[in-house]
C-alpha positions in Angstrom: 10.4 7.0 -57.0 9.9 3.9 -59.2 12.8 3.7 -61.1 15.2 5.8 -58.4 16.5 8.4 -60.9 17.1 12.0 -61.4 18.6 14.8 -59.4 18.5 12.9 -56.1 19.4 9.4 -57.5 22.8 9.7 -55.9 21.6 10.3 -52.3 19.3 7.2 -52.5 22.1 4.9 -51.0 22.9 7.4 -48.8 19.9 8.4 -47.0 16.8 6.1 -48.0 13.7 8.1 -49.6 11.2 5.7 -48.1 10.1 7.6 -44.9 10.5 10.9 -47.2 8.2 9.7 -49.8 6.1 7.7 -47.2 5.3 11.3 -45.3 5.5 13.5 -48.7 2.3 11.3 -49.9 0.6 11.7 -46.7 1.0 14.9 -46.1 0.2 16.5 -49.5 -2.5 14.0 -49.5 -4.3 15.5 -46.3 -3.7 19.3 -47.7 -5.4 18.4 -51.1 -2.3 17.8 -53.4 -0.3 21.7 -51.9 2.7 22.1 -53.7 4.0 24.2 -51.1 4.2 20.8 -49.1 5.9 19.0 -51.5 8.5 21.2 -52.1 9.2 21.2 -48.2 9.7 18.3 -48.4 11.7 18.1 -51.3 13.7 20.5 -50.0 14.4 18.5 -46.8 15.2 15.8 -48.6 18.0 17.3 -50.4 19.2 19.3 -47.6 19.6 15.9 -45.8 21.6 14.1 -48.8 24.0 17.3 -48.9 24.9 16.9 -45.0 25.7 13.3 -46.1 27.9 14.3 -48.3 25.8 13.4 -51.4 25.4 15.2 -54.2 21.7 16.6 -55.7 21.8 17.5 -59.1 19.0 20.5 -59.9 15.6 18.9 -58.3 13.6 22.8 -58.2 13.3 23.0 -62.5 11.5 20.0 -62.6 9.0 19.7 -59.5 8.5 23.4 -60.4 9.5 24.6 -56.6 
């Protein structure tokens, strides 16, 4: 998130990771750091940038989903 690179950096002017990341902390926070949850949201994430037309570069090698 801090430095807005990687396999979703060109989505980020396309659909804002804010509210993502906002409820990916929350969530994963209040079910004690689950993967599972963060990989749904991941997954959301880039499912949203592709119906925008962006492209997501290979984000499941590196978060390990």
């Amino acid at each position: 998130k801090k430095s807005f690179q990687g396999p979703f950096k060109a989505c980020h002017d396309v659909v804002k990771p804010q509210d993502f990341y906002r409820n990916c902390l929350y969530d994963v926070c209040i079910n004690n750091g689950a993967k599972k949850i963060l990989c749904q949201v991941l997954e959301a994430y880039a499912s949203t940038c592709k119906k925008h037309g962006a492209i997501v570069h290979d984000w499941r090698t590196p978060s390990d989903c």
